[in-house]
C-alpha positions as CSV (number, residue, x, y, z in Angstrom):
1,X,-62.3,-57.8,-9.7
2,X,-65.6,-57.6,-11.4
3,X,-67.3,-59.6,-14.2
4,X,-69.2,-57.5,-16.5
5,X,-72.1,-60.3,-17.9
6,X,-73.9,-60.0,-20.6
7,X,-76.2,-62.9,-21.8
8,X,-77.9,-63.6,-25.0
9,X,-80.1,-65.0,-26.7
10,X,-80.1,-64.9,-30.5
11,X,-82.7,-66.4,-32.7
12,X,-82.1,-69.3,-35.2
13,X,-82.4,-67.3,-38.1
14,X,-79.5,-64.8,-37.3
15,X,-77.4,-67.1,-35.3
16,X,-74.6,-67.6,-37.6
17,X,-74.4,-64.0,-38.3
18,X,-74.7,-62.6,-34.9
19,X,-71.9,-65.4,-34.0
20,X,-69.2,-63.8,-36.5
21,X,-70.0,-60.5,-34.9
22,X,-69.7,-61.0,-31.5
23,X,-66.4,-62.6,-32.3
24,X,-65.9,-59.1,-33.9
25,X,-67.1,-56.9,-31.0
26,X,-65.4,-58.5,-28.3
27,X,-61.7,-57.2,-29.0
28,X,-63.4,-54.1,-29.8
29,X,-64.8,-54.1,-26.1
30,X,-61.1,-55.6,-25.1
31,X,-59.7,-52.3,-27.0
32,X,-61.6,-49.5,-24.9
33,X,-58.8,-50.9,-22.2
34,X,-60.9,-52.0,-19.1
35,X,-61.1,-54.9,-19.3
36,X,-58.2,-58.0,-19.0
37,X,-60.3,-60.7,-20.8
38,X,-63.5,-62.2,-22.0
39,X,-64.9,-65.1,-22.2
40,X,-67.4,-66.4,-24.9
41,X,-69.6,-69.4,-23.7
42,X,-72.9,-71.7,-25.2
43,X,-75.3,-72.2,-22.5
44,X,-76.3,-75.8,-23.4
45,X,-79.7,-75.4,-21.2
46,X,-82.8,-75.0,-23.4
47,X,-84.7,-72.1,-23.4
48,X,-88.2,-71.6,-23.8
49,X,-87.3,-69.3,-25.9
50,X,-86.1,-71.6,-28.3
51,X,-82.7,-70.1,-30.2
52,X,-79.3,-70.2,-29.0
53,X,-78.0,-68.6,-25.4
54,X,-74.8,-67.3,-24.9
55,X,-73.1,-65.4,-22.4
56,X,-69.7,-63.0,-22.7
57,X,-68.0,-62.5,-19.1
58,X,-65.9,-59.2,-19.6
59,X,-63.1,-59.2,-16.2
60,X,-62.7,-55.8,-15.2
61,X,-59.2,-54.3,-13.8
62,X,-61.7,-53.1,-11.5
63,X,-65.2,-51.0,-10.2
64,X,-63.8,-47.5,-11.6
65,X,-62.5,-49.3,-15.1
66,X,-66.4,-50.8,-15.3
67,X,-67.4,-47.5,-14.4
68,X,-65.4,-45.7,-17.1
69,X,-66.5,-48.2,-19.4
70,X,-70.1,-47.4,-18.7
71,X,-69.5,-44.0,-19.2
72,X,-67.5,-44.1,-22.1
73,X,-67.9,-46.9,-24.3
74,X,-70.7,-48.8,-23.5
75,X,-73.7,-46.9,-25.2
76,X,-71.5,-46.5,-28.6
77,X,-70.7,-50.5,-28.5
78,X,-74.3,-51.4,-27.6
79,X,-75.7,-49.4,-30.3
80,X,-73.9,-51.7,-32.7
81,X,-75.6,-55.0,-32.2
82,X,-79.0,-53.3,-31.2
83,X,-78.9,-51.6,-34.8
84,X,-78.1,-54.8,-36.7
85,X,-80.1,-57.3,-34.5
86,X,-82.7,-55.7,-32.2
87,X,-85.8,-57.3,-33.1
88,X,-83.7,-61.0,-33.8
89,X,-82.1,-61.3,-29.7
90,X,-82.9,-60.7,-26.2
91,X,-79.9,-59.5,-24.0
92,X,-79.4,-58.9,-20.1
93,X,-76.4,-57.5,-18.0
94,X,-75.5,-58.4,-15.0
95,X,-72.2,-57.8,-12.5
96,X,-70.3,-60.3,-10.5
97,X,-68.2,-60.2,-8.0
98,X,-65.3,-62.9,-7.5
99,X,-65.5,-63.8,-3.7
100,X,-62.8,-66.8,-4.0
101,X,-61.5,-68.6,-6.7
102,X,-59.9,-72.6,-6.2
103,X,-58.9,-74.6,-8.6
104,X,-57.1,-78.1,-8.8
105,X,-53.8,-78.7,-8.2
106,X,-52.3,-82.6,-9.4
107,X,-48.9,-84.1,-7.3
């Protein structure tokens, strides 16, 4: 499985905005159908930047759905927020691959 990253940071003064449509464009992403889930996190560490940091983790079904998404989808869905917020937010992409997972288990 791969995780499709994207992180970003949004400036104060479109925060609130640029919060309702993320919350907006992720099912959209969801609906192109390759991807399982996402995940919408804060990143509570400060930046220098100042502003707000968030990252979305899309999970794959796997390399050729990210691929097909890349080819497909991705340019049209970028587009979006780069029209509406350009100058107002800083964005970078990264891709992870799960190794292991663990988590705990309580008797």
């Amino acid at each position: 499985m791969i995780i499709y990253n994207v992180t970003v940071n949004i400036d104060e003064s479109i925060h609130d905005e640029w919060l309702q449509w993320i919350k907006e464009h992720i099912p959209q992403v969801l609906a192109t159908g390759k991807f399982e889930k996402a995940t919408l996190s804060k990143v509570l560490v400060e930046e220098d930047l100042g502003g707000h940091t968030y990252s979305v983790q899309y999970r794959s079904y796997s390399r050729e759905a990210l691929n097909a998404y890349y080819k497909e989808d991705a340019e049209k869905l970028k587009a979006e927020g780069l029209k509406k917020f350009a100058d107002k937010m800083l964005a970078f992409r990264t891709e992870l691959q799960i190794v292991d997972e663990y988590s705990v288990t309580f008797k």
